[in-house]
N, CA and C atoms as an extended XYZ file, in Angstrom:
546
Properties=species:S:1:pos:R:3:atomname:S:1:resname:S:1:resid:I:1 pbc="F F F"
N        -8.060       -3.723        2.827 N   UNK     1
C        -6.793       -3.214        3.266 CA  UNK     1
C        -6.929       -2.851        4.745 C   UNK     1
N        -6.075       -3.321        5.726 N   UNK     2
C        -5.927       -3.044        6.962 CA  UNK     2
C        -5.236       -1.711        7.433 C   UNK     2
N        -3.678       -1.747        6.834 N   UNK     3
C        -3.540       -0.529        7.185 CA  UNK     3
C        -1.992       -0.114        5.798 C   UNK     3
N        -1.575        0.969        6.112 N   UNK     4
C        -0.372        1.356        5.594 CA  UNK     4
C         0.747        1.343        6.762 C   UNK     4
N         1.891        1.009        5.874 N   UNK     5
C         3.163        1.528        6.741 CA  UNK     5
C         4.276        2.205        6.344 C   UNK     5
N         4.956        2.874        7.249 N   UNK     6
C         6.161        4.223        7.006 CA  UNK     6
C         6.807        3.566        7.830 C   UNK     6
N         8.542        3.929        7.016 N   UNK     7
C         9.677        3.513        8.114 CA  UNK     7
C        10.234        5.334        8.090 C   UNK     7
N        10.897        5.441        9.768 N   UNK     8
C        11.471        6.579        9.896 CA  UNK     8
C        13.010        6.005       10.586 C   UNK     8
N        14.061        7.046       10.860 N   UNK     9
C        14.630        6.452       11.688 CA  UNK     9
C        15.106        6.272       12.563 C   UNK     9
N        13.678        7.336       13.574 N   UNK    10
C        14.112        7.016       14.732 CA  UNK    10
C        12.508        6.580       15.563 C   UNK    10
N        12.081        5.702       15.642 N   UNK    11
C        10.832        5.423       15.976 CA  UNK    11
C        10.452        6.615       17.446 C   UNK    11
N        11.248        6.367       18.466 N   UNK    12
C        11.334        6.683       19.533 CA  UNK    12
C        11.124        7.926       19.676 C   UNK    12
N        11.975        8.376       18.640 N   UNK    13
C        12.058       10.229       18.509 CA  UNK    13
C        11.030       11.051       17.993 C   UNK    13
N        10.248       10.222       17.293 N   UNK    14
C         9.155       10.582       16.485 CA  UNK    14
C         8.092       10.418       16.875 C   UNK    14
N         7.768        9.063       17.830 N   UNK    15
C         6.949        8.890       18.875 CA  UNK    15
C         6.827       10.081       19.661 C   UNK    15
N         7.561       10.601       20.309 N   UNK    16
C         8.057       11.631       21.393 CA  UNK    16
C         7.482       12.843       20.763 C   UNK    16
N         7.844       13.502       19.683 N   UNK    17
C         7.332       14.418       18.500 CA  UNK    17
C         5.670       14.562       18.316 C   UNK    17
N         5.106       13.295       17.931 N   UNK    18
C         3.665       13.412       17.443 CA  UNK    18
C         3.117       13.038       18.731 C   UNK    18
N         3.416       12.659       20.028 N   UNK    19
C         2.350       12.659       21.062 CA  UNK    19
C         2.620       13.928       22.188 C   UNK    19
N         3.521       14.864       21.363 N   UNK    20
C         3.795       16.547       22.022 CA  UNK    20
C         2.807       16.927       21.620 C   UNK    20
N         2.087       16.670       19.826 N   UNK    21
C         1.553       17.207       19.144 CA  UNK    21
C        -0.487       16.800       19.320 C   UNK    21
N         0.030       16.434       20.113 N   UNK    22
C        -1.024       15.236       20.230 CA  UNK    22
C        -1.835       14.737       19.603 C   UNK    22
N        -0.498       14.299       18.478 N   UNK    23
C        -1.607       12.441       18.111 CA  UNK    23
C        -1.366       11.350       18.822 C   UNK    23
N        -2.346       10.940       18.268 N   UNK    24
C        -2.569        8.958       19.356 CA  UNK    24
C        -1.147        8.121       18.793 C   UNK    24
N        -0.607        7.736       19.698 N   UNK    25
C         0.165        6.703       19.469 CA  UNK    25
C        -0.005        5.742       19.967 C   UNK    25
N         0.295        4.584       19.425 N   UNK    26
C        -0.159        2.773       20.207 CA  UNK    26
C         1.893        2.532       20.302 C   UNK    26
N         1.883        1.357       21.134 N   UNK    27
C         3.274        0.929       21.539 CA  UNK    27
C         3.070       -0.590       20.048 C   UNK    27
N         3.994       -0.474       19.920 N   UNK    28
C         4.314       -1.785       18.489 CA  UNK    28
C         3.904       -3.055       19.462 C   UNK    28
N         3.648       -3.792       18.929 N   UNK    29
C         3.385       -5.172       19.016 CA  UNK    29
C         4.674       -5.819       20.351 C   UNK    29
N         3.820       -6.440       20.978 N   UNK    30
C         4.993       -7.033       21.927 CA  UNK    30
C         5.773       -5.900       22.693 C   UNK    30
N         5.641       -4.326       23.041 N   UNK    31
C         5.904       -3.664       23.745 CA  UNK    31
C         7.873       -3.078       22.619 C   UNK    31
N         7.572       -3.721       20.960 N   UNK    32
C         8.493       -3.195       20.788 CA  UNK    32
C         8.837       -2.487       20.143 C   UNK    32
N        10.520       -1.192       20.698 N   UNK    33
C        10.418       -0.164       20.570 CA  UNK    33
C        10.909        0.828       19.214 C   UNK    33
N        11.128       -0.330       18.054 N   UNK    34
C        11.340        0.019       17.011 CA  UNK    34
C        10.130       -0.144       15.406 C   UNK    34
N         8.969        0.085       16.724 N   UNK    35
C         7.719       -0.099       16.040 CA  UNK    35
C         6.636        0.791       16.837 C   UNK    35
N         5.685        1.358       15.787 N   UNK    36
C         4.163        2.108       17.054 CA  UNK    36
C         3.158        2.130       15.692 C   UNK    36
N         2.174        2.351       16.029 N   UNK    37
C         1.371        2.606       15.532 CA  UNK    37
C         0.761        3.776       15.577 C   UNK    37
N         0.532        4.982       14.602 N   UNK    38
C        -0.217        6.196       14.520 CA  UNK    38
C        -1.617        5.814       14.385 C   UNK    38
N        -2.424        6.040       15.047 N   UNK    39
C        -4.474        6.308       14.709 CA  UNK    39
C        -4.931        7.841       14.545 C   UNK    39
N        -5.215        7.957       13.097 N   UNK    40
C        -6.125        8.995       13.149 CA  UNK    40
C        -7.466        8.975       13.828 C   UNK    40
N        -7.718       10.575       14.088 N   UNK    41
C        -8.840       10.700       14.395 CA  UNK    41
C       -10.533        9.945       13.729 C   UNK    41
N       -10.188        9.491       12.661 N   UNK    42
C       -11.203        9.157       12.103 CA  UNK    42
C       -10.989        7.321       11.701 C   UNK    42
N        -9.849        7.147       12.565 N   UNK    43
C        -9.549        5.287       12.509 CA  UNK    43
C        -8.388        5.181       11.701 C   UNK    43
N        -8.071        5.555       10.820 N   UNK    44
C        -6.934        5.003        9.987 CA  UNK    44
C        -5.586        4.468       10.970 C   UNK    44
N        -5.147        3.514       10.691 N   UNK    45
C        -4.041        3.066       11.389 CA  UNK    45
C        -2.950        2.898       10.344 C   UNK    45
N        -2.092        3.543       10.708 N   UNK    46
C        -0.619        3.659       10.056 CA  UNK    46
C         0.554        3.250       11.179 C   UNK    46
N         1.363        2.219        9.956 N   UNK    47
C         2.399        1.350       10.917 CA  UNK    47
C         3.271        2.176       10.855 C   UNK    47
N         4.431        2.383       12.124 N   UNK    48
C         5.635        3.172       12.271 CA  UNK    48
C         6.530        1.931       12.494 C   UNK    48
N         7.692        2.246       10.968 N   UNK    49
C         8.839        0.826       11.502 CA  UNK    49
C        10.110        1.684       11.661 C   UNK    49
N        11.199        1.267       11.752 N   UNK    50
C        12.561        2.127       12.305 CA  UNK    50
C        13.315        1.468       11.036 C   UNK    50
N        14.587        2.468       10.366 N   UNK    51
C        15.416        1.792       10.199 CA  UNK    51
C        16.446        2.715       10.353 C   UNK    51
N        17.273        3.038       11.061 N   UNK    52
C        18.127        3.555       11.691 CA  UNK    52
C        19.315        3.976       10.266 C   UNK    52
N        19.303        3.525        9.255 N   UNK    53
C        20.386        4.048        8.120 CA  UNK    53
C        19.670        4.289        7.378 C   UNK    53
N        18.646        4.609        7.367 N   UNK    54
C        17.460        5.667        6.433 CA  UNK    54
C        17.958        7.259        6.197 C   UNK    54
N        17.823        7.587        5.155 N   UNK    55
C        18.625        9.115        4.924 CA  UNK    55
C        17.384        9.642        4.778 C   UNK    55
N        16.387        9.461        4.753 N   UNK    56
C        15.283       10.498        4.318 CA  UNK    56
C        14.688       10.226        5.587 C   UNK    56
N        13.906       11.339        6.209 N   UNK    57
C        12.771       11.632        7.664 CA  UNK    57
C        11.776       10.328        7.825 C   UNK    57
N        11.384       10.216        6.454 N   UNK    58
C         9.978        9.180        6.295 CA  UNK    58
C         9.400        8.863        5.065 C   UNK    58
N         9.781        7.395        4.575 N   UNK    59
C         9.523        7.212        3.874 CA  UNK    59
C         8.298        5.853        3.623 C   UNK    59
N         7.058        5.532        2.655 N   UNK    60
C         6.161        4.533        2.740 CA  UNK    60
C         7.294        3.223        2.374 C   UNK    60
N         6.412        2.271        3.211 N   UNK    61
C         6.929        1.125        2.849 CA  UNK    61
C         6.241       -0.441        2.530 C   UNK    61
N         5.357        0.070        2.892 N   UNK    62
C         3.864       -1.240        2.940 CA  UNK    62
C         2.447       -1.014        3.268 C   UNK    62
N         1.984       -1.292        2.116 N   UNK    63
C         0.441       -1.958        2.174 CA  UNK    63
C         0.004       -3.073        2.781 C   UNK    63
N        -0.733       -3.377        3.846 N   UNK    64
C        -0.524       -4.395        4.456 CA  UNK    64
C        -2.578       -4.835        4.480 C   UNK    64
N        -2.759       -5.504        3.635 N   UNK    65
C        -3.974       -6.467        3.315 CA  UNK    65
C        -4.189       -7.525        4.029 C   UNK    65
N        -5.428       -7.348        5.088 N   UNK    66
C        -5.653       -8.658        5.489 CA  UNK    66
C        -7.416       -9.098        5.495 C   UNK    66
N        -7.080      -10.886        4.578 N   UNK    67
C        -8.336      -10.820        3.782 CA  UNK    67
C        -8.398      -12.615        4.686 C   UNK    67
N        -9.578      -13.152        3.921 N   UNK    68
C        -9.937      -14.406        4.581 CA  UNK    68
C        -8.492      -15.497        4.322 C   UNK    68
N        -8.490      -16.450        4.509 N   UNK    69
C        -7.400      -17.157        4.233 CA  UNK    69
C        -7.427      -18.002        2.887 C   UNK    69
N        -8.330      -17.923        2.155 N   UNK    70
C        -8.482      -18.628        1.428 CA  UNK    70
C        -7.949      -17.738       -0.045 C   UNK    70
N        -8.096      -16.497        0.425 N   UNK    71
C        -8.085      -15.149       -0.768 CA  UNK    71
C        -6.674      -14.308       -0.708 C   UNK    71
N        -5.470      -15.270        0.038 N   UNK    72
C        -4.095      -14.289        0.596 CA  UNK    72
C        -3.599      -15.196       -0.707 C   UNK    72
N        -3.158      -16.305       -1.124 N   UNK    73
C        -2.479      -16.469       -1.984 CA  UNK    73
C        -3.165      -15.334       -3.465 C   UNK    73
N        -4.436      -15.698       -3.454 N   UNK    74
C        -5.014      -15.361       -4.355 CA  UNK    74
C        -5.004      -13.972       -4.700 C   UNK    74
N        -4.639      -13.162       -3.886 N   UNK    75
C        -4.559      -11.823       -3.718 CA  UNK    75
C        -3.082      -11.733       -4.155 C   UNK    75
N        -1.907      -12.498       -3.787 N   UNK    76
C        -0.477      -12.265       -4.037 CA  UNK    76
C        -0.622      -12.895       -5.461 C   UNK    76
N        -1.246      -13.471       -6.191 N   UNK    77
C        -1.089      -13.970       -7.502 CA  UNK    77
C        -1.729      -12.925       -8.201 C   UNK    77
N        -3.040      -12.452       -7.895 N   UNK    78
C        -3.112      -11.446       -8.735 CA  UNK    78
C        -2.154      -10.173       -8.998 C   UNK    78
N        -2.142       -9.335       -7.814 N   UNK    79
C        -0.714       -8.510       -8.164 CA  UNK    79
C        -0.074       -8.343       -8.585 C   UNK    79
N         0.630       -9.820       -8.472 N   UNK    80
C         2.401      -10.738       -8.867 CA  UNK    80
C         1.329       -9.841      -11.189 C   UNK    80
N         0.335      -11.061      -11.071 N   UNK    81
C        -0.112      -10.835      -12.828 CA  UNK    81
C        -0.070       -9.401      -13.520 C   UNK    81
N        -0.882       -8.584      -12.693 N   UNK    82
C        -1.618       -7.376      -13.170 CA  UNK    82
C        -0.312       -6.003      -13.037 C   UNK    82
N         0.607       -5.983      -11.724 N   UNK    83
C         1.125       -5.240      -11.772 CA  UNK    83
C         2.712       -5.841      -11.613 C   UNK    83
N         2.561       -6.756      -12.110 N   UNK    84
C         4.826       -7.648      -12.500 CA  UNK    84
C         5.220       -7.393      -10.403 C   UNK    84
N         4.395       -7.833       -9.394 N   UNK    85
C         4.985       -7.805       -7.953 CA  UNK    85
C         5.001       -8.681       -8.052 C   UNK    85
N         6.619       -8.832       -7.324 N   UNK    86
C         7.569      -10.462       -7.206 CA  UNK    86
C         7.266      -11.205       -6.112 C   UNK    86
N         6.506      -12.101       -5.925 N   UNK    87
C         5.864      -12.791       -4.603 CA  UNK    87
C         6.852      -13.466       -4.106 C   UNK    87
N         7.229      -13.280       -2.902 N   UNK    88
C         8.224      -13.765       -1.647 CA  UNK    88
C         7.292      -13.871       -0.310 C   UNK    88
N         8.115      -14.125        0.534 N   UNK    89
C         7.914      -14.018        2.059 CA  UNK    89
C         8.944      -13.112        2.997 C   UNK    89
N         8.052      -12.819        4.366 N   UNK    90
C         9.130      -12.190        5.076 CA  UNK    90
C         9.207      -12.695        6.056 C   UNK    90
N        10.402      -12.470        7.055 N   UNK    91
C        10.264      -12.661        8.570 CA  UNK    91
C         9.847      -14.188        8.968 C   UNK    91
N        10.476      -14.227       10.131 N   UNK    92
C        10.598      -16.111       10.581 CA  UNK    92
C         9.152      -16.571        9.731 C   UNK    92
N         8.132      -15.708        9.922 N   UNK    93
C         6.901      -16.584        9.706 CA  UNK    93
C         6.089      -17.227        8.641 C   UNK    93
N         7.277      -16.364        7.529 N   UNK    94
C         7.117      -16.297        5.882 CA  UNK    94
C         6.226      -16.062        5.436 C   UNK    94
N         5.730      -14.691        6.252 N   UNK    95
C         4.485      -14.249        5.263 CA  UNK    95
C         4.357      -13.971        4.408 C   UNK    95
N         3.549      -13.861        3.921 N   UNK    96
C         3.240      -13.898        1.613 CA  UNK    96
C         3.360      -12.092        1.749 C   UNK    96
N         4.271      -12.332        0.709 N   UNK    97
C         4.363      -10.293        0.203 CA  UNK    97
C         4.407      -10.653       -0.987 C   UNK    97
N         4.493       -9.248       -1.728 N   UNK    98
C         4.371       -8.756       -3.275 CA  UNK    98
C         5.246       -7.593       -3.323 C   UNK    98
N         6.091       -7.737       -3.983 N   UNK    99
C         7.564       -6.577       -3.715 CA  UNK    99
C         7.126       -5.891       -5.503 C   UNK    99
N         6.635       -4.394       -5.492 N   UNK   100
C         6.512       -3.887       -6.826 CA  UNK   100
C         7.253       -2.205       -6.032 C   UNK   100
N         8.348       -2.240       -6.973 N   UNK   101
C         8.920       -0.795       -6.739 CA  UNK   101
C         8.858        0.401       -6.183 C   UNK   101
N         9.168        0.571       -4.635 N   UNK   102
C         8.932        1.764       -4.130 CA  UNK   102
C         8.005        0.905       -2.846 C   UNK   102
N         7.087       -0.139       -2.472 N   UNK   103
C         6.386       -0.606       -2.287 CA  UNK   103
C         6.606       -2.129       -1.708 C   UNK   103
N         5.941       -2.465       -0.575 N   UNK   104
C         6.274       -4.386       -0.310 CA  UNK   104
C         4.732       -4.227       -0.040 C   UNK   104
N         3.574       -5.101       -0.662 N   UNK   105
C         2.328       -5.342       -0.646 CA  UNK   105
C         2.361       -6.882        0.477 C   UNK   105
N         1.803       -6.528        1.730 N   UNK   106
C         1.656       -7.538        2.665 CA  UNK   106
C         0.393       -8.341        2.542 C   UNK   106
N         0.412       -9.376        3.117 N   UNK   107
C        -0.731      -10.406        2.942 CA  UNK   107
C        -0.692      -11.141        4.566 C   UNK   107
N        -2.242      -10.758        5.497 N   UNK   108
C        -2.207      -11.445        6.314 CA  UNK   108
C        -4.247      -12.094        6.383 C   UNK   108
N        -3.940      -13.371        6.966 N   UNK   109
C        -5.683      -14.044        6.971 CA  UNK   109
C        -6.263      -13.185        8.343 C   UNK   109
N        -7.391      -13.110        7.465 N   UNK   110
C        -7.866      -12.343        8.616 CA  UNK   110
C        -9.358      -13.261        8.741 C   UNK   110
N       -10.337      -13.240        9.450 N   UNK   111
C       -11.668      -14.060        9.999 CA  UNK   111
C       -12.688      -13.780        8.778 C   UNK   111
N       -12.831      -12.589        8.476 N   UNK   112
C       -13.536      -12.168        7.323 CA  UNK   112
C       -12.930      -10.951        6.772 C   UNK   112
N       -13.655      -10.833        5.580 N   UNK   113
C       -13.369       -9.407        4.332 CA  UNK   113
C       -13.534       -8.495        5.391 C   UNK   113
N       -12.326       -8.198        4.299 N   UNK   114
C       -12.477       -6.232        5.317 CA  UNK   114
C       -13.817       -5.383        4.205 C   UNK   114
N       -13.547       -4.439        4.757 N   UNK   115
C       -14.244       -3.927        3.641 CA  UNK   115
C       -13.725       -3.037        3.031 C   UNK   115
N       -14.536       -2.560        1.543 N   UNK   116
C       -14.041       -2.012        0.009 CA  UNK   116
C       -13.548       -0.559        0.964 C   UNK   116
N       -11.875        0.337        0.027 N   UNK   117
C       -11.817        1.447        0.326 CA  UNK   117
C       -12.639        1.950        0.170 C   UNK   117
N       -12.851        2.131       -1.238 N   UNK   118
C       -13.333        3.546       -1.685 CA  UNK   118
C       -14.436        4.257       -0.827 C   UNK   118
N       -14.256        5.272       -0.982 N   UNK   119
C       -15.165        6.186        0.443 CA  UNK   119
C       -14.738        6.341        2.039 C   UNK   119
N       -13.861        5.563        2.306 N   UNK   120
C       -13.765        5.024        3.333 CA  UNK   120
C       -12.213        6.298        3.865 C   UNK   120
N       -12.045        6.242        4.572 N   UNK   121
C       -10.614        7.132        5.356 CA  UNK   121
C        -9.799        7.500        4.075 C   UNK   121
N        -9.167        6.022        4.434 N   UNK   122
C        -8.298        5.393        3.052 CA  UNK   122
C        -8.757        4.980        1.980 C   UNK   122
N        -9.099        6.359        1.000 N   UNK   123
C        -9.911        5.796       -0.356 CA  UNK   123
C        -9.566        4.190       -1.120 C   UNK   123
N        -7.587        5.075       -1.286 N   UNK   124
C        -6.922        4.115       -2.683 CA  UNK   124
C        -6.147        4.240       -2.019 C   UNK   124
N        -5.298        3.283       -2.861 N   UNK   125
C        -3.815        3.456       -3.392 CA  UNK   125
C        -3.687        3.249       -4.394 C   UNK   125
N        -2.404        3.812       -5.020 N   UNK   126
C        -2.237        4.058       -6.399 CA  UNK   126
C        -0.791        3.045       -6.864 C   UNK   126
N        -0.102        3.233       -8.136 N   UNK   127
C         0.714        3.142       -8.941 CA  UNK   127
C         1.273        3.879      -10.062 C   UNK   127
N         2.005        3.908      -10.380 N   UNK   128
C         2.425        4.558      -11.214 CA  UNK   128
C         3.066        3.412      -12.613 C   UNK   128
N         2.343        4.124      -13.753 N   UNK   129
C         2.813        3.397      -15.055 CA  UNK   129
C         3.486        3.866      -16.125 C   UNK   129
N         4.158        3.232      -16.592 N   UNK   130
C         4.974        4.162      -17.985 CA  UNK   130
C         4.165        4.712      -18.859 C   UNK   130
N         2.953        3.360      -19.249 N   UNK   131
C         2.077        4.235      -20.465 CA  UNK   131
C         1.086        3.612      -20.293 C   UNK   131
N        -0.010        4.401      -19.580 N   UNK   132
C        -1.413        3.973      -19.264 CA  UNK   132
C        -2.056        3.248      -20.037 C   UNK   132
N        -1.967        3.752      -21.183 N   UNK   133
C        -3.174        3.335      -22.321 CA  UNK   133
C        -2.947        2.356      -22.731 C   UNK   133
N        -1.533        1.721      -23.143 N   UNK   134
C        -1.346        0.475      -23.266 CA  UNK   134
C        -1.565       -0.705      -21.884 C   UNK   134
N        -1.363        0.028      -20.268 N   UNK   135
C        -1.257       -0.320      -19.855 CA  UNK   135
C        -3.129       -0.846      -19.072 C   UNK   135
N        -4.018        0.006      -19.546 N   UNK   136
C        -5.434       -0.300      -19.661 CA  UNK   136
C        -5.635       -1.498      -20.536 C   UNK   136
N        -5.295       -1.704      -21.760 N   UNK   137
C        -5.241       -2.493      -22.890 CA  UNK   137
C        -5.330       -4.013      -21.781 C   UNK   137
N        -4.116       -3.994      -21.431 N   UNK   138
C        -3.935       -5.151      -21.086 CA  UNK   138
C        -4.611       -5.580      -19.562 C   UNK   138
N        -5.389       -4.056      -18.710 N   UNK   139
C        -5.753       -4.728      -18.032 CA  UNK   139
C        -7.450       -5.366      -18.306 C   UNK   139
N        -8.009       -4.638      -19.446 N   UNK   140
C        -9.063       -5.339      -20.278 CA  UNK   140
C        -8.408       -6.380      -20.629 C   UNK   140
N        -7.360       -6.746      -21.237 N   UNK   141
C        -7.381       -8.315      -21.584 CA  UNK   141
C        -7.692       -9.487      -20.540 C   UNK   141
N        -7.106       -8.599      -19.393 N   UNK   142
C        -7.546       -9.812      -17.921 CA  UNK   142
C        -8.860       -9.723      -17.611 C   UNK   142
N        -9.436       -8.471      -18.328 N   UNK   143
C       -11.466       -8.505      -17.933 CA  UNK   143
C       -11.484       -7.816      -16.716 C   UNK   143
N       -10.737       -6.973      -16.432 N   UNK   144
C       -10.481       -5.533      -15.454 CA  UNK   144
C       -11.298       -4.592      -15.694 C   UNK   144
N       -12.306       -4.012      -15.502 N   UNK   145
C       -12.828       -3.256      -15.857 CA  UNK   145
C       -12.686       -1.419      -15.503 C   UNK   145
N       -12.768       -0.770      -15.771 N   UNK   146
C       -12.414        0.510      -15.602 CA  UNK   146
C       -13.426        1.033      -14.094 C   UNK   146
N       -13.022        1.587      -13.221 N   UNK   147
C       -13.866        2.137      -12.354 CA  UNK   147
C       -14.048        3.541      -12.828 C   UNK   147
N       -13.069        4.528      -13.447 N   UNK   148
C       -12.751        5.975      -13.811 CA  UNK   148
C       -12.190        6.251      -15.126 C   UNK   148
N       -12.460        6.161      -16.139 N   UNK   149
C       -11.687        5.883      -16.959 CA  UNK   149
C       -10.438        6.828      -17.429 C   UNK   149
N        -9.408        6.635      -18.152 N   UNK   150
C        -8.628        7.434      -18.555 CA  UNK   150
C        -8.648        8.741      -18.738 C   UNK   150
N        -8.081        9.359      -17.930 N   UNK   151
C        -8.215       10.961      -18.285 CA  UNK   151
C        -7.243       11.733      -17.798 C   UNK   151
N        -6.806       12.288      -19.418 N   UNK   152
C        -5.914       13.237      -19.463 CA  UNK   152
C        -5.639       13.886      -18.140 C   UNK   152
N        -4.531       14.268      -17.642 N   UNK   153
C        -4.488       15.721      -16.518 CA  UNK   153
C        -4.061       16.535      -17.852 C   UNK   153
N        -2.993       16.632      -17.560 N   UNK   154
C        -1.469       17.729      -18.076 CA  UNK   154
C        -1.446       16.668      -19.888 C   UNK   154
N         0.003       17.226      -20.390 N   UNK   155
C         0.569       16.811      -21.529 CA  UNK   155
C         1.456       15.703      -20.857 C   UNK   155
N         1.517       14.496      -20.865 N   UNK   156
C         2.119       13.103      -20.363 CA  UNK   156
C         1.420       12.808      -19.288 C   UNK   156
N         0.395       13.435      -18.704 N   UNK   157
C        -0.335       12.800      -17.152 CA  UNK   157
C        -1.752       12.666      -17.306 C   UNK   157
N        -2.141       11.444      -16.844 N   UNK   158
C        -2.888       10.707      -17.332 CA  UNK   158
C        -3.116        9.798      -15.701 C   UNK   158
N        -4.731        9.761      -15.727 N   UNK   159
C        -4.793        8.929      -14.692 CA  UNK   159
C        -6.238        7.737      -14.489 C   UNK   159
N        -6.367        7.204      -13.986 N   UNK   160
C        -7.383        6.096      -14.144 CA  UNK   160
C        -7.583        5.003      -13.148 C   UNK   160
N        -8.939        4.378      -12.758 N   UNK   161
C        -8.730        3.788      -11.571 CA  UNK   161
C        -9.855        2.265      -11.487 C   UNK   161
N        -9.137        1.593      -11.054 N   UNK   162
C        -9.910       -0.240      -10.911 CA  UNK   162
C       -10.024       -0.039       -9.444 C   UNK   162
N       -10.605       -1.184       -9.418 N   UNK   163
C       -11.076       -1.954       -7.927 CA  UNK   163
C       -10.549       -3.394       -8.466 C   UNK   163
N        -9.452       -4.016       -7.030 N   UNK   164
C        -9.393       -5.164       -7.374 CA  UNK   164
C       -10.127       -6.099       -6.644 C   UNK   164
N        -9.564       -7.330       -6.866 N   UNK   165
C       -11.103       -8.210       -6.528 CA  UNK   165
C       -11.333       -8.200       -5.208 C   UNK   165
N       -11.210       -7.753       -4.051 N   UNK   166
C       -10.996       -7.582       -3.023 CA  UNK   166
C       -11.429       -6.590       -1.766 C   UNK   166
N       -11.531       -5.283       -3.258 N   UNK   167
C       -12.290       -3.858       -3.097 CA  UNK   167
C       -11.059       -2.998       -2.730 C   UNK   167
N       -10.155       -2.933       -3.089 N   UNK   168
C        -9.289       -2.602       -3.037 CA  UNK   168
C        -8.889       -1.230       -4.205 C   UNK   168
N        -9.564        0.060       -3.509 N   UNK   169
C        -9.984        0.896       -4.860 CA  UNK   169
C        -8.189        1.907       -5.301 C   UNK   169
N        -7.988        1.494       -6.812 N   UNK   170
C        -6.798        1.325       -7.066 CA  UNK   170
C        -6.579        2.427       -8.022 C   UNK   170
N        -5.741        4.077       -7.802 N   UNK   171
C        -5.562        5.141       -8.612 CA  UNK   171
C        -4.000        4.292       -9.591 C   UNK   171
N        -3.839        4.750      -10.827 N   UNK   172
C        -3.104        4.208      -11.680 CA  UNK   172
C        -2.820        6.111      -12.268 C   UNK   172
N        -1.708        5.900      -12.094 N   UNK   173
C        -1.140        7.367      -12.776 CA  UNK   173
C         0.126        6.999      -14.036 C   UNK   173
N         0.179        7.860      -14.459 N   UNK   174
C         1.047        8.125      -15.511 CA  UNK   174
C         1.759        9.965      -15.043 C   UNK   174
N         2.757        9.715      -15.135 N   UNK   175
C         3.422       10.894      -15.347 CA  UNK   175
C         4.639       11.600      -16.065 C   UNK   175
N         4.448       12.500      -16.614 N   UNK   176
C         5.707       13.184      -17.218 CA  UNK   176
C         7.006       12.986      -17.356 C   UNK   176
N         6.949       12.946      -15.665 N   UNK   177
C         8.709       12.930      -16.025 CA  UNK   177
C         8.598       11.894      -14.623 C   UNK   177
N         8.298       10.904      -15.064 N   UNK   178
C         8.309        9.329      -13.340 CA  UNK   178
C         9.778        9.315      -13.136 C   UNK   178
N        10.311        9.025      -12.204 N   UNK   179
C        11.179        8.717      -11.385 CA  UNK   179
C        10.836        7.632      -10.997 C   UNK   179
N        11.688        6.293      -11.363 N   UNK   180
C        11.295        4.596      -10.618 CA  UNK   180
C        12.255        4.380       -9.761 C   UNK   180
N        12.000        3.530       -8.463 N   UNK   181
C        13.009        3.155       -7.824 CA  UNK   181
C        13.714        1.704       -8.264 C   UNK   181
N        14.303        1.213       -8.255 N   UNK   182
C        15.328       -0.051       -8.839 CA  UNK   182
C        14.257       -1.010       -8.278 C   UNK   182
């Protein structure tokens, strides 16, 4: 995984905000201004996108994976299997995404493997499932193996965690009372 991204909606304004505060900001790609990039202190790079009819301050919007070229389809097919993400493209260049609720999973070739989260800045990322245990079931049927296994939190919360093939270290929650987006 390369990096994460948040849309706000006002790039500019927020830019202005976190380099009062002084964090690092980078200028977006091509000098443009409805894009930047945040760097933590310890490397993590988080994308800043704009969308100007956004009602909420800041919300996530992409995982953005970049693996050898041979492993980007292969990476959007697994997904598309394991977690029902609808493989499309975006933008003139039709890059390969994975659209799963709340979430657009990006796919770009990169020279070589990145390397595995876990441990790393950016441990995981997660998901959220209706019902874990069935939803373990079936990821043993694909020969998924458990990194953490199932374990209770609360009464309905429940959590558990894979690595996908990629190293891509992956928290799987269950909760009480989930809220899905359409």
């Amino acid at each position: 995984m390369n990096h994460v991204g948040f849309v706000v909606n006002n790039v500019q304004e927020q830019v202005a905000k976190w380099k009062a505060n002084g964090v690092a900001v980078l200028p977006g790609g091509n000098n443009r201004l409805d894009q930047a990039f945040v760097e933590t202190p310890d490397g993590l790079r988080i994308e800043i996108l704009e969308d100007k009819n956004q009602k909420v301050a800041i919300r996530h919007e992409h995982v953005h994976f970049f693996l050898p070229e041979a492993e980007v389809a292969k990476s959007q097919a697994w997904y598309g299997k394991i977690f029902g993400a609808k493989a499309g493209t975006r933008g003139p260049t039709n890059a390969p995404v994975a659209d799963v609720p709340g979430v657009q999973l990006r796919f770009n070739k990169a020279d070589k493997a990145q390397e595995p989260t876990k441990g790393r800045t950016l441990d995981h990322i997660g998901f959220d499932v209706l019902d874990l245990q069935a939803f373990i079931k079936t990821l043993e049927a694909n020969g998924i193996k458990l990194d953490r296994p199932y374990t209770q939190q609360a009464p309905g919360a429940a959590l558990a965690f894979i690595t996908d093939p990629w190293g891509t270290y992956i928290e799987l929650n269950q909760r009480p009372n989930p809220v899905y987006l359409p």
